[in-house]
Structure formats: C-alpha cells, structure tokens
Biopython code that builds the backbone (N, CA, C, O; Angstrom):
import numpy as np
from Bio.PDB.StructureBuilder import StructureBuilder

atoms = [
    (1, "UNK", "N", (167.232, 159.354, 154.439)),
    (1, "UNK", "CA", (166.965, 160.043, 153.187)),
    (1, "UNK", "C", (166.865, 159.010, 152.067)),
    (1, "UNK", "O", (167.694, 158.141, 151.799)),
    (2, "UNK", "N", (165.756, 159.248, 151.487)),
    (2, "UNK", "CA", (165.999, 157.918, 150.348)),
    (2, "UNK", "C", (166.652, 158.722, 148.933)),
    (2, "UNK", "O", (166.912, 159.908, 148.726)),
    (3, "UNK", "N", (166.807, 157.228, 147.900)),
    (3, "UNK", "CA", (167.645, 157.757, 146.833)),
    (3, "UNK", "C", (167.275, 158.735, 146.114)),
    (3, "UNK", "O", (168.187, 159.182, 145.419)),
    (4, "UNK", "N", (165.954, 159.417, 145.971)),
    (4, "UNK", "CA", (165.385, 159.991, 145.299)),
    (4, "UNK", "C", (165.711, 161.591, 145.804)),
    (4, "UNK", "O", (166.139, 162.423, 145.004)),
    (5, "UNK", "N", (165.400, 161.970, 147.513)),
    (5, "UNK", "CA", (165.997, 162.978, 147.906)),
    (5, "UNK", "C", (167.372, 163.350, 147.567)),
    (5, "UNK", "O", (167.695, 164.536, 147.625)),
    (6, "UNK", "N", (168.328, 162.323, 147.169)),
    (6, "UNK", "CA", (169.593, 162.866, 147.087)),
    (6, "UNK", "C", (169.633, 163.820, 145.779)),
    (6, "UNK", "O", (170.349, 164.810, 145.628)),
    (7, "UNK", "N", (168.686, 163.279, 144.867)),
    (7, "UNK", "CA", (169.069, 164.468, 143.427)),
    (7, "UNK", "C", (168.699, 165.560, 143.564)),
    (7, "UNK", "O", (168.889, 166.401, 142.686)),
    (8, "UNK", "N", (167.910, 165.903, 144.994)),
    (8, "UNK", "CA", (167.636, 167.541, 145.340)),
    (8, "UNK", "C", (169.159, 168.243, 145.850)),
    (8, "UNK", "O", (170.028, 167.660, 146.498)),
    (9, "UNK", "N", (169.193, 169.703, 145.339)),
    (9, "UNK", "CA", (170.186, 170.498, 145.755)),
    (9, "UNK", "C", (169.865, 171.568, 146.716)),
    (9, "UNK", "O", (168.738, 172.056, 146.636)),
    (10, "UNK", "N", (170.881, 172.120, 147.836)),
    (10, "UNK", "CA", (170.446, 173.197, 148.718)),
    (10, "UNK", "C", (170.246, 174.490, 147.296)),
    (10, "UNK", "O", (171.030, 174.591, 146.352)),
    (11, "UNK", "N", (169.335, 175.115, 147.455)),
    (11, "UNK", "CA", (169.038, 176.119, 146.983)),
    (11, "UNK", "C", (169.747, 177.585, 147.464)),
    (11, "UNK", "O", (169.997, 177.918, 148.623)),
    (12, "UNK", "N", (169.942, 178.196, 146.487)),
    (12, "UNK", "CA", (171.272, 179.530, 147.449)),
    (12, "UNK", "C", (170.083, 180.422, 148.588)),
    (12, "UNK", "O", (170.366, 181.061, 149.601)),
    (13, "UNK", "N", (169.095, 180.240, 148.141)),
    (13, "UNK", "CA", (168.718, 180.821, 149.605)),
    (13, "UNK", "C", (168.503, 180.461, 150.863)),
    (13, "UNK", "O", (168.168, 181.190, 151.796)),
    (14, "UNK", "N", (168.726, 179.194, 150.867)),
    (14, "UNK", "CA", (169.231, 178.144, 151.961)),
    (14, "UNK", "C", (167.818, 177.679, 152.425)),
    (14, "UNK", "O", (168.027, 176.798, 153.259)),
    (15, "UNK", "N", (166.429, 177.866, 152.268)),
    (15, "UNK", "CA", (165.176, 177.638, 152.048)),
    (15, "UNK", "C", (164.722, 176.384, 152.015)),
    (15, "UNK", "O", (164.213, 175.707, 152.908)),
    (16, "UNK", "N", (165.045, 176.045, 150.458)),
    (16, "UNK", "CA", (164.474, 175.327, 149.683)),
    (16, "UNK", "C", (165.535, 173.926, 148.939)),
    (16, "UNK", "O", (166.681, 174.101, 148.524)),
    (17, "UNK", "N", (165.099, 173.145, 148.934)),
    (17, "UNK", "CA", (165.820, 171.904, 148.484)),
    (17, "UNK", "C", (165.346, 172.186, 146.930)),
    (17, "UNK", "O", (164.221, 172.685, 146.900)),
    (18, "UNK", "N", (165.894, 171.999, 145.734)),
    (18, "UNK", "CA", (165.373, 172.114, 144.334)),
    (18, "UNK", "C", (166.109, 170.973, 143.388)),
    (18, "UNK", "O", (167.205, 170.489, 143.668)),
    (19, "UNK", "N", (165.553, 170.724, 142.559)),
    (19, "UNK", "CA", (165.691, 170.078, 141.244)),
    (19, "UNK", "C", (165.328, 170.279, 140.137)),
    (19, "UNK", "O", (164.216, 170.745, 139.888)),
    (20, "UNK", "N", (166.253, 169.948, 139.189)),
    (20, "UNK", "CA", (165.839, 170.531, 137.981)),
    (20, "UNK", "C", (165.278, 169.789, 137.068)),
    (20, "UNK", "O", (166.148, 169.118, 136.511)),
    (21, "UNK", "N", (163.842, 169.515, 136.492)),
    (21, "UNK", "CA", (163.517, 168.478, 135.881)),
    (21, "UNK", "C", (163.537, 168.264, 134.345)),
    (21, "UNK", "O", (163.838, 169.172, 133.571)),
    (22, "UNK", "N", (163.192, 166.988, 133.940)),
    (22, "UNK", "CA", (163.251, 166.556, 132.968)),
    (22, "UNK", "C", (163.322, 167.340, 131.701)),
    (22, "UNK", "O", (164.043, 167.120, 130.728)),
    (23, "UNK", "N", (162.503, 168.234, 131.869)),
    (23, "UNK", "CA", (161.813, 169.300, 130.788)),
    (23, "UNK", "C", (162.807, 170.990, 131.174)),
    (23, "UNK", "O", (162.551, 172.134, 130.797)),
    (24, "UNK", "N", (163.681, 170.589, 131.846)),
    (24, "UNK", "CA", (164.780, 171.874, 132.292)),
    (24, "UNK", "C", (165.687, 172.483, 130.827)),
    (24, "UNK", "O", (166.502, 171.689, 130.357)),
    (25, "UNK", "N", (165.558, 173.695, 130.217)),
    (25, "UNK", "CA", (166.478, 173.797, 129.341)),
    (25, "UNK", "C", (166.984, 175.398, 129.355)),
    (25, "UNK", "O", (166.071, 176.118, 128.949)),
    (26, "UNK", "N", (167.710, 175.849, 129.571)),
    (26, "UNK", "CA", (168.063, 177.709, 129.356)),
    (26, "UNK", "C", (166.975, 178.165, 128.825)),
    (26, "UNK", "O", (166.139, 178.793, 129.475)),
    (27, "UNK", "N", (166.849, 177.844, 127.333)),
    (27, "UNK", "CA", (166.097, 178.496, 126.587)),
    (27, "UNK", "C", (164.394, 178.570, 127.388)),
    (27, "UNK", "O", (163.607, 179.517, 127.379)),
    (28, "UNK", "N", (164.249, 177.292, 127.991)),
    (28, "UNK", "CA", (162.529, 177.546, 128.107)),
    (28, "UNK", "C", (162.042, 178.650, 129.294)),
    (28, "UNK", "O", (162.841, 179.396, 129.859)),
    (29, "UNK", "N", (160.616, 178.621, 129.566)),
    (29, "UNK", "CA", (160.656, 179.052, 130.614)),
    (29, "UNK", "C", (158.994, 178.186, 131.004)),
    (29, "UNK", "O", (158.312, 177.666, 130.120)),
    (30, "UNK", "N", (158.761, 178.197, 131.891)),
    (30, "UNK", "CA", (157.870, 177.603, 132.526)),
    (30, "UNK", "C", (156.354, 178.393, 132.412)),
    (30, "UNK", "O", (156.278, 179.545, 131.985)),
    (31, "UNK", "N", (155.487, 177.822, 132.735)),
    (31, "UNK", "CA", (153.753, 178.110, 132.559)),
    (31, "UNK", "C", (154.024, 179.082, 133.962)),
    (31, "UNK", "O", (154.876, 178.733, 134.779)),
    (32, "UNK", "N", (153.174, 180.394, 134.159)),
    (32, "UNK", "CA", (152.814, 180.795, 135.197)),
    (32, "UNK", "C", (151.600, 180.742, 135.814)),
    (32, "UNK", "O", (150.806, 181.653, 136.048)),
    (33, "UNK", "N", (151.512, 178.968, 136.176)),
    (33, "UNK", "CA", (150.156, 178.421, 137.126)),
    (33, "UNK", "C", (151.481, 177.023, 137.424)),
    (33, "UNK", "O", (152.037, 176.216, 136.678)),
    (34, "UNK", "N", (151.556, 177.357, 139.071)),
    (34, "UNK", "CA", (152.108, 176.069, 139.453)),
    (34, "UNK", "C", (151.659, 175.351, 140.539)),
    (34, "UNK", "O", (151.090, 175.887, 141.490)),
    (35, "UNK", "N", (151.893, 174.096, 140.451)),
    (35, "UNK", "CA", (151.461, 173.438, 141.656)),
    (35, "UNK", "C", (152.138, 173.498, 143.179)),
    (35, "UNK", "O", (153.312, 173.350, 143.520)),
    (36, "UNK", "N", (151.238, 173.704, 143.766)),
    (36, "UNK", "CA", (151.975, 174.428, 145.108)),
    (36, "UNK", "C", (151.440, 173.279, 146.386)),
    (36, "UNK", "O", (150.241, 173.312, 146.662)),
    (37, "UNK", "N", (152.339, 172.283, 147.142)),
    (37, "UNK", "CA", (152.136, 170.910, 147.548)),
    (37, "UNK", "C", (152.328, 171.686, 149.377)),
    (37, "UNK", "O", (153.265, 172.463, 149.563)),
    (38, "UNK", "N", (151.539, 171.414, 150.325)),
    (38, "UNK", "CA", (151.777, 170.952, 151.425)),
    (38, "UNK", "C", (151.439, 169.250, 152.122)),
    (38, "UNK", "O", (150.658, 168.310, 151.971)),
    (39, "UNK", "N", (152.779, 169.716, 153.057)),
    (39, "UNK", "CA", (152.808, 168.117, 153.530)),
    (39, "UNK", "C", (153.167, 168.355, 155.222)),
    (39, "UNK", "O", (153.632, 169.362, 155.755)),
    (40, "UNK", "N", (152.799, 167.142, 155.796)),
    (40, "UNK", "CA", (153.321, 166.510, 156.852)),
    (40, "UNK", "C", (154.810, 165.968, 156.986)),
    (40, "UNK", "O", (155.747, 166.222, 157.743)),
    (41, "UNK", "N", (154.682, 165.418, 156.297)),
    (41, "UNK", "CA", (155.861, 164.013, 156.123)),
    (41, "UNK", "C", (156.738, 164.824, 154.809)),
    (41, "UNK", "O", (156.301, 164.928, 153.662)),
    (42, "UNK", "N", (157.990, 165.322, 155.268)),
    (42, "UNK", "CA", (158.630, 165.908, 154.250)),
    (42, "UNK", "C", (159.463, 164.407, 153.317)),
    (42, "UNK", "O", (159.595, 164.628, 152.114)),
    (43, "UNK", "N", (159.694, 163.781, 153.535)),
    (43, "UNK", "CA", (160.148, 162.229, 152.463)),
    (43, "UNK", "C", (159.025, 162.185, 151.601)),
    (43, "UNK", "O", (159.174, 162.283, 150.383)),
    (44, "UNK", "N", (157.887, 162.043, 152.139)),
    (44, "UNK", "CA", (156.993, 161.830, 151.118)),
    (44, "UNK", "C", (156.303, 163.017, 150.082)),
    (44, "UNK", "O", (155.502, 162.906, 149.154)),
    (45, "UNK", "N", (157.179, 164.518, 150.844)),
    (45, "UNK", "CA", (156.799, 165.408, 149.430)),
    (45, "UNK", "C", (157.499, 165.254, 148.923)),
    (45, "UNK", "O", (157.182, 165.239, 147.733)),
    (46, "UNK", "N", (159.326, 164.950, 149.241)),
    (46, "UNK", "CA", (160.401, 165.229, 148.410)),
    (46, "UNK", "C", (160.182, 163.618, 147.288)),
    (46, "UNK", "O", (160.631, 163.545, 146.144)),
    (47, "UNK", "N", (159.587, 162.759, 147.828)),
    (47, "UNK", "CA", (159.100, 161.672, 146.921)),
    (47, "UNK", "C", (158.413, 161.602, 145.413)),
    (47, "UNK", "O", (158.752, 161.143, 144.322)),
    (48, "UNK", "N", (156.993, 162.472, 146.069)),
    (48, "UNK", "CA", (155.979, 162.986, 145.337)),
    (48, "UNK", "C", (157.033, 163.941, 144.398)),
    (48, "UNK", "O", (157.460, 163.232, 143.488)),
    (49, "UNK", "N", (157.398, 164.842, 144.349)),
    (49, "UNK", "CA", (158.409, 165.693, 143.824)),
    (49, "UNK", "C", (159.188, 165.087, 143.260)),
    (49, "UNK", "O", (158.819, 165.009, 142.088)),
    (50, "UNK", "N", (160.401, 164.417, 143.463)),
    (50, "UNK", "CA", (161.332, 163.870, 142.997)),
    (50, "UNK", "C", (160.792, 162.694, 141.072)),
    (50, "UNK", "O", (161.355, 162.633, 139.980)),
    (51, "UNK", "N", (159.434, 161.992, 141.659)),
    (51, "UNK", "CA", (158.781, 161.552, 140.665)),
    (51, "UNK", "C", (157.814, 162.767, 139.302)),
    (51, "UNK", "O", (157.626, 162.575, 138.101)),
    (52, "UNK", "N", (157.547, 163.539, 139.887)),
    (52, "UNK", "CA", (157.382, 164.804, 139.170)),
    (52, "UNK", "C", (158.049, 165.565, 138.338)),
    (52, "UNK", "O", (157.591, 166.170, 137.369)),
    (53, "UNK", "N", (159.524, 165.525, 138.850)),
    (53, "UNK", "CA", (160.529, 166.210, 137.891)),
    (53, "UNK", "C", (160.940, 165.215, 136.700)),
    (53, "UNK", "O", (161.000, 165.792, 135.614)),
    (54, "UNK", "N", (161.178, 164.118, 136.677)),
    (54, "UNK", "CA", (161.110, 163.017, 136.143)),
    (54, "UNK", "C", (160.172, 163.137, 134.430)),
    (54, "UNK", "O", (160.648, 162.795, 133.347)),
    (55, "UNK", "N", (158.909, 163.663, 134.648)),
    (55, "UNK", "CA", (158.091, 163.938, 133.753)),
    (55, "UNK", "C", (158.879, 164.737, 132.587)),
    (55, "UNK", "O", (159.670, 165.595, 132.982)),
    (56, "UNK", "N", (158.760, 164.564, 131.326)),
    (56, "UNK", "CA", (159.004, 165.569, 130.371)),
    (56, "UNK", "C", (158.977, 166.723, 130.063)),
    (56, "UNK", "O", (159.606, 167.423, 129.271)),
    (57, "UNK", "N", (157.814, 166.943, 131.093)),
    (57, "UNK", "CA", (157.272, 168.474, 130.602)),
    (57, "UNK", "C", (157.256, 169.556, 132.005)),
    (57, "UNK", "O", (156.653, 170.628, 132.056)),
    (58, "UNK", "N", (158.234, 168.835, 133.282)),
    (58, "UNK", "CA", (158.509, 169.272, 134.332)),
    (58, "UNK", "C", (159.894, 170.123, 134.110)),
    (58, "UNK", "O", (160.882, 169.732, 133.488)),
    (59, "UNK", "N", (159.736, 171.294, 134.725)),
    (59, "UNK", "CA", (160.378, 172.402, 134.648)),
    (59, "UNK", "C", (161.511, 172.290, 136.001)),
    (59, "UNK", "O", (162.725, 172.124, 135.879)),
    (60, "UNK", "N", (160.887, 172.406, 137.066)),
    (60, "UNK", "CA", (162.239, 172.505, 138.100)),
    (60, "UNK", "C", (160.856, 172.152, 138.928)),
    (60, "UNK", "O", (159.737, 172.308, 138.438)),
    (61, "UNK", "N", (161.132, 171.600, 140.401)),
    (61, "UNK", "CA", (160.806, 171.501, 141.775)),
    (61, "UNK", "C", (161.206, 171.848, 143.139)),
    (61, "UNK", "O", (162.376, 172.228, 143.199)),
    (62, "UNK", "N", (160.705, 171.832, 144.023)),
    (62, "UNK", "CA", (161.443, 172.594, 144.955)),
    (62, "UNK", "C", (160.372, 172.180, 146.548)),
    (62, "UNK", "O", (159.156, 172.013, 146.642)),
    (63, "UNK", "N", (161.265, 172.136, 147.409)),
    (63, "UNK", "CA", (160.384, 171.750, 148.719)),
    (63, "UNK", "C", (161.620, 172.719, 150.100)),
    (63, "UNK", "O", (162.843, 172.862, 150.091)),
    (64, "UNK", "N", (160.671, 173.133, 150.994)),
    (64, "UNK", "CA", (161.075, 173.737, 151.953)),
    (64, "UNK", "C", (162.252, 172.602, 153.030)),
    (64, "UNK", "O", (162.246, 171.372, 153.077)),
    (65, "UNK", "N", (162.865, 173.263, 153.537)),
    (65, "UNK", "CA", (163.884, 172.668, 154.603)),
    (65, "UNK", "C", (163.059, 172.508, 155.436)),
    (65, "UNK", "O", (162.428, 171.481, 155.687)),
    (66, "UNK", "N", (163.004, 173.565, 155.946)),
    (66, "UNK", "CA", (162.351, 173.795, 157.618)),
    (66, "UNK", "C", (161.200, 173.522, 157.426)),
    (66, "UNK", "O", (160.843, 173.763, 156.273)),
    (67, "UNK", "N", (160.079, 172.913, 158.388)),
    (67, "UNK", "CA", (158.972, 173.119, 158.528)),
    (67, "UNK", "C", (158.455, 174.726, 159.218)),
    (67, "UNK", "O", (159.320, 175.505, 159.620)),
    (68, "UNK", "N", (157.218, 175.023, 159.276)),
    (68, "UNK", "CA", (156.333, 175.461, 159.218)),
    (68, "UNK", "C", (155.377, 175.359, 160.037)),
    (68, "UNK", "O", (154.523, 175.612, 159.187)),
    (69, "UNK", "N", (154.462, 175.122, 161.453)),
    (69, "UNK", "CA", (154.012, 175.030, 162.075)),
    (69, "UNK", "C", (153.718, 173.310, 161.801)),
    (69, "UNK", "O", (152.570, 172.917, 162.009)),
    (70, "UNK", "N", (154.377, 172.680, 161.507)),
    (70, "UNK", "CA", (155.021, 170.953, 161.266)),
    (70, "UNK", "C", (154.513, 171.128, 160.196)),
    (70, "UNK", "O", (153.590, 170.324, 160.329)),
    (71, "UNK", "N", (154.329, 171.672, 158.916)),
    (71, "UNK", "CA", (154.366, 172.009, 157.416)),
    (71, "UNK", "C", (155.365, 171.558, 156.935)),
    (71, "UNK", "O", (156.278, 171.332, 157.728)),
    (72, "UNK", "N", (155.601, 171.241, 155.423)),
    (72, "UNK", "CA", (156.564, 171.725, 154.088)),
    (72, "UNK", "C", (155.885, 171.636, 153.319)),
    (72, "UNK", "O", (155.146, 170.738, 152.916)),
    (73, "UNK", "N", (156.174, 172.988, 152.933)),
    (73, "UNK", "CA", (156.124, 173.313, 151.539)),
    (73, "UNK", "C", (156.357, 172.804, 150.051)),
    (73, "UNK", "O", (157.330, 172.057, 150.144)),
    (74, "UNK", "N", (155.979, 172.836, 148.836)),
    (74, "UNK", "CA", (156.580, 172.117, 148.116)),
    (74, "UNK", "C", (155.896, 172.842, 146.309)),
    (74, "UNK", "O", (154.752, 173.194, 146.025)),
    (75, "UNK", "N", (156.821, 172.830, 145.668)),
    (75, "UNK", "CA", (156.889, 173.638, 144.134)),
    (75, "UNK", "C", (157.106, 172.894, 143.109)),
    (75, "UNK", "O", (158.257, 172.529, 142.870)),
    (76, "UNK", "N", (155.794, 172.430, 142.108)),
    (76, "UNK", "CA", (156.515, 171.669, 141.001)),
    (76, "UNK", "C", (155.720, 172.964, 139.805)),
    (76, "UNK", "O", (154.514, 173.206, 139.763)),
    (77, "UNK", "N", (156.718, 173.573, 139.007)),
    (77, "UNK", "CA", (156.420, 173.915, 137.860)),
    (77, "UNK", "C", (156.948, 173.248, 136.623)),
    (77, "UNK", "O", (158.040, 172.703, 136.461)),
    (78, "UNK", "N", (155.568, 173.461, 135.462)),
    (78, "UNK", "CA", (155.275, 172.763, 134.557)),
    (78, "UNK", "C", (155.719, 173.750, 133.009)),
    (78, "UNK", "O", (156.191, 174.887, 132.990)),
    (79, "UNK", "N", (155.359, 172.818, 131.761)),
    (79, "UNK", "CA", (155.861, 173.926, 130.798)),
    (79, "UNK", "C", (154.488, 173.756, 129.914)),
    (79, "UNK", "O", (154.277, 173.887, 128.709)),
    (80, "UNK", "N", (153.722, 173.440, 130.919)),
    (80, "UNK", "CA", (152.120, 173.443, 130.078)),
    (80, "UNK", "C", (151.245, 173.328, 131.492)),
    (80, "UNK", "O", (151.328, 172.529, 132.425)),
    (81, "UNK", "N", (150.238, 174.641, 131.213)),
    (81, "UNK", "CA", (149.597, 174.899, 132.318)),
    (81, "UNK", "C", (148.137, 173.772, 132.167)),
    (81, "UNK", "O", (147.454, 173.470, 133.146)),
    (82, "UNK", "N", (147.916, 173.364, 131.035)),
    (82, "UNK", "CA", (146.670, 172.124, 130.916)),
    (82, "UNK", "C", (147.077, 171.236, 132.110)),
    (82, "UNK", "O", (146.483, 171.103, 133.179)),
    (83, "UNK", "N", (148.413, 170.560, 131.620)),
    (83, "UNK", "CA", (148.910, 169.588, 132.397)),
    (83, "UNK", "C", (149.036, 169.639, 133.966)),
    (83, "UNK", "O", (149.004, 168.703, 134.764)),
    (84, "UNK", "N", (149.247, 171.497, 134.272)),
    (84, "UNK", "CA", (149.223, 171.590, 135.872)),
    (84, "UNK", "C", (147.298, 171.179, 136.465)),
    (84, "UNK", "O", (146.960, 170.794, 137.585)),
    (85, "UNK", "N", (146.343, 171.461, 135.186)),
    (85, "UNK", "CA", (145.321, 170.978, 136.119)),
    (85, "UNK", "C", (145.202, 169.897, 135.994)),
    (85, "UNK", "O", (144.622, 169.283, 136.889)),
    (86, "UNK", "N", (145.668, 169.233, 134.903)),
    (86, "UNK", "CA", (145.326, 167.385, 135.431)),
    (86, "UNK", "C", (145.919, 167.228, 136.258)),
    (86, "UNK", "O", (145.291, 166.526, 137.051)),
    (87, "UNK", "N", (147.079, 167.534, 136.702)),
    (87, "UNK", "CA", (148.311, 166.667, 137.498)),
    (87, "UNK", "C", (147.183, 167.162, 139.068)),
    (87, "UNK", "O", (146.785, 166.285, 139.834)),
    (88, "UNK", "N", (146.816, 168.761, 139.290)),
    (88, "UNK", "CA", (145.925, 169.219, 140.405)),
    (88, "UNK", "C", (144.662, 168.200, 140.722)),
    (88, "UNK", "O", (144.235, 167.993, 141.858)),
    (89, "UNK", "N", (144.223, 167.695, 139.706)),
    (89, "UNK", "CA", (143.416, 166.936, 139.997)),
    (89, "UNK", "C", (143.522, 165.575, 140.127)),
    (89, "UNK", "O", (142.631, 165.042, 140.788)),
    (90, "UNK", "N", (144.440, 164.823, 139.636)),
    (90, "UNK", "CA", (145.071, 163.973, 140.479)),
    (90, "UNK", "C", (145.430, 163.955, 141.705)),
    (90, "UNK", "O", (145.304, 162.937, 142.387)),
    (91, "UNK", "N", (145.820, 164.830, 142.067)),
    (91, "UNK", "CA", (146.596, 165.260, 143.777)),
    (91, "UNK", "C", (145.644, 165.453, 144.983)),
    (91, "UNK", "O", (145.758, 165.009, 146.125)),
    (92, "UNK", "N", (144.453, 166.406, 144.312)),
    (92, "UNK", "CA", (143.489, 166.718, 145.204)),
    (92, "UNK", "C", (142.934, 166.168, 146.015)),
    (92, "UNK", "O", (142.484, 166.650, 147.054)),
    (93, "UNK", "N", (142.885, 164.974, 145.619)),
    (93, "UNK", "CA", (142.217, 163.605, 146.577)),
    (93, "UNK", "C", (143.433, 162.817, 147.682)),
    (93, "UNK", "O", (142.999, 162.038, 148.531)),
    (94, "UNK", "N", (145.117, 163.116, 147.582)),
    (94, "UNK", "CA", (145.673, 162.436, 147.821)),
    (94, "UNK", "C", (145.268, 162.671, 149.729)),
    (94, "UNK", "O", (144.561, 163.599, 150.121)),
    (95, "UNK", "N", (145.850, 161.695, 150.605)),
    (95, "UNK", "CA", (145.049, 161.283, 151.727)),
    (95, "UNK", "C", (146.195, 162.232, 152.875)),
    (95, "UNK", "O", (146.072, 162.645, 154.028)),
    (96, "UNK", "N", (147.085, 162.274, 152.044)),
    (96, "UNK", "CA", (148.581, 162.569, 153.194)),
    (96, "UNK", "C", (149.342, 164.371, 152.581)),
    (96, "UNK", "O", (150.055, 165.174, 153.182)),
    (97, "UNK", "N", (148.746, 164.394, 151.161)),
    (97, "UNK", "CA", (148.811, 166.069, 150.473)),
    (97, "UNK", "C", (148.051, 167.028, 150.272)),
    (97, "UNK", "O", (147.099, 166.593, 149.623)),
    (98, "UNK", "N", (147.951, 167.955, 150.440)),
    (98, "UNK", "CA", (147.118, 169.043, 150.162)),
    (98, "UNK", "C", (147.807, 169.468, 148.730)),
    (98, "UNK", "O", (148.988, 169.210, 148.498)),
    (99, "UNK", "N", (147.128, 170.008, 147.983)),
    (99, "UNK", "CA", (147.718, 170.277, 146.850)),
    (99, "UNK", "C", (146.593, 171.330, 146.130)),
    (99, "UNK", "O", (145.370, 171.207, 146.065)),
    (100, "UNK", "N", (147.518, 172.468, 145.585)),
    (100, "UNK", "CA", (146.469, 173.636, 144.961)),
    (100, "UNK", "C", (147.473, 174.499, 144.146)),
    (100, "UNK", "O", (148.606, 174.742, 144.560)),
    (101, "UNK", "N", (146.846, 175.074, 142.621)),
    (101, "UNK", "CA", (147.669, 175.588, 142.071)),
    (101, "UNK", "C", (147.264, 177.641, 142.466)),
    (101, "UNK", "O", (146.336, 178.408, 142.728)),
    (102, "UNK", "N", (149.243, 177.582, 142.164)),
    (102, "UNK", "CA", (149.116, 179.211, 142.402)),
    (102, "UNK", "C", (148.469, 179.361, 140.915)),
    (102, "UNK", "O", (148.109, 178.574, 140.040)),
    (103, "UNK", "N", (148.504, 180.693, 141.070)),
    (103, "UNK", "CA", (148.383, 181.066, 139.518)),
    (103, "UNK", "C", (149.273, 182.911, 139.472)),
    (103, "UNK", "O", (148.658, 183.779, 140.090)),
    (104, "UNK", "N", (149.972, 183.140, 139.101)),
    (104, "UNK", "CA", (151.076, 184.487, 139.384)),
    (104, "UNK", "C", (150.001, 185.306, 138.616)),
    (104, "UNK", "O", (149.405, 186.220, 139.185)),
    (105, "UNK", "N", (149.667, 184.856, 136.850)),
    (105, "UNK", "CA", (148.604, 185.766, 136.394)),
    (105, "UNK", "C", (148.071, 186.802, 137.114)),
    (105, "UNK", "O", (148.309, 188.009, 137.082)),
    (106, "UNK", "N", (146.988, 185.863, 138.048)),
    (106, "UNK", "CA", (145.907, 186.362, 139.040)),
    (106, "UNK", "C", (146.424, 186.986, 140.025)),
    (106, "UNK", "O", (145.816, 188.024, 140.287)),
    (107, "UNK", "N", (147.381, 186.750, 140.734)),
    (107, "UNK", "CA", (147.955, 186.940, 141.977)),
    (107, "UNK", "C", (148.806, 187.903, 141.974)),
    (107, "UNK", "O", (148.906, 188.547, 143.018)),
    (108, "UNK", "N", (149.496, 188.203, 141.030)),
    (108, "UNK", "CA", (150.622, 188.892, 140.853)),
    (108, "UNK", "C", (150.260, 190.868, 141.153)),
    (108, "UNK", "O", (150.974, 191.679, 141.742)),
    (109, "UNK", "N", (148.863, 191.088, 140.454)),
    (109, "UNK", "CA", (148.075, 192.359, 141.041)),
    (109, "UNK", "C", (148.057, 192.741, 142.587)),
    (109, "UNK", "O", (148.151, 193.907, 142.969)),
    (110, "UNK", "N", (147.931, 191.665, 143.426)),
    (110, "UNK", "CA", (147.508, 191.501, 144.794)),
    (110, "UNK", "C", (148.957, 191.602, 145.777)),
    (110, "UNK", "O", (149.008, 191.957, 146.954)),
    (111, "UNK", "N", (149.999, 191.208, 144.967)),
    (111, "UNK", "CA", (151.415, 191.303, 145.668)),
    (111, "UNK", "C", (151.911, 192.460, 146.263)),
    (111, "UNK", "O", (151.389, 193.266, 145.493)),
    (112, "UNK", "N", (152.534, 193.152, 147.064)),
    (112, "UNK", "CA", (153.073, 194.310, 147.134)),
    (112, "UNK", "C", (154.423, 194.405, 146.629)),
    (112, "UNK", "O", (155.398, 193.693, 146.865)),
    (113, "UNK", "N", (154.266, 195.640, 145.727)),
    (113, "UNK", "CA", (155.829, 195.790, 145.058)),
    (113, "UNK", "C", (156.132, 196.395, 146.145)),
    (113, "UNK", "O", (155.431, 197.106, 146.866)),
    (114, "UNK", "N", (157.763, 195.926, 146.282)),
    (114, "UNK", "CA", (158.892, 196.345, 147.116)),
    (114, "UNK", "C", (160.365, 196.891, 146.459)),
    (114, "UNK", "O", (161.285, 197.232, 147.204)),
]
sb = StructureBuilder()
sb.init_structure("model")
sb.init_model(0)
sb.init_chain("A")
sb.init_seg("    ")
for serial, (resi, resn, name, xyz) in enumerate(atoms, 1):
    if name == "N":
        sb.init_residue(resn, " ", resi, " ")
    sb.init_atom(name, np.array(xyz, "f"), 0.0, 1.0, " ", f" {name:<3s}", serial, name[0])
structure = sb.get_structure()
C-alpha cells in the first residue's frame, strides 16, 4: 500500500475506501456532475485519487474495495462542475483509466425510486 492509500478510510458501508478532500467543509456541498474512474490496477486509482483530493476545489473521493469482474471503481467529486470537464478531459486519454462523468441532473429521472 503506498503512503498515499493510507489517508483513505473504510467507508461505513464497507464498499468503498473514501477521503475527504481539500475543498471538504460541512457547510458546502458538491457539483452534481462527477467524475466516475474505472481501473485495473486499484494502487493506481487510489493514486490518481489520492492526488485529486489534494486539489482545492475537491470535495471527497472514493474507490471500491472489491473488484468487479477485475474492475474498481472510483469517485472524485468536485465543487465546480467546469472543472469536472477539464479534469474529464484530461483523463480521457489516460492509457491504464477509463474515465467519464456521471451527471445525477440527467440521470436522476431514469433511477428507480425505492
């Protein structure tokens, strides 16, 4: 595990590894368009991530435990949705990430309430 994974915490739903980033405060609340990361190599999302929260304007992050048909998952929300498409378009090209933003706006119609 490198040093960077250690500032992730088990998440109470036992899921998700999370951190709270730079830009973390009670009062705020985050953009609803986030960047939503799959990976191979879970070090190198919790990497990618770990440098993400770091940012000013990073809200919290979050990456799956378990894999996924050899997947993880991975969650960085922002507190400015401009910034989630630059950061998307930075990523898009990366060689070892898939990277695409949700958007809840859009999506949130399509969900089934339970």
């Amino acid at each position: 595990m490198s040093h960077m994974d250690q500032a992730f915490e088990i998440m109470p739903n036992g899921f998700f590894m999370g951190r709270r980033g730079a830009g973390w405060t009670e009062e705020r609340r985050f953009c609803q368009k986030k960047l939503c990361f799959v990976a191979t190599d879970q070090k190198l999302l919790a990497d990618v991530l770990a440098r993400l929260a770091e940012r000013p304007d990073c809200y919290y992050v979050k990456y799956s435990i378990q894999e996924r048909d050899g997947m993880y998952l991975g969650r960085c929300f922002l507190l400015d949705e401009e910034q989630v498409g630059w950061l998307w378009a930075s990523y898009k090209t990366h060689p070892r990430l898939m990277c695409c933003v949700q958007d809840d706006e859009f999506t949130c119609s399509f969900r089934e309430s339970t």
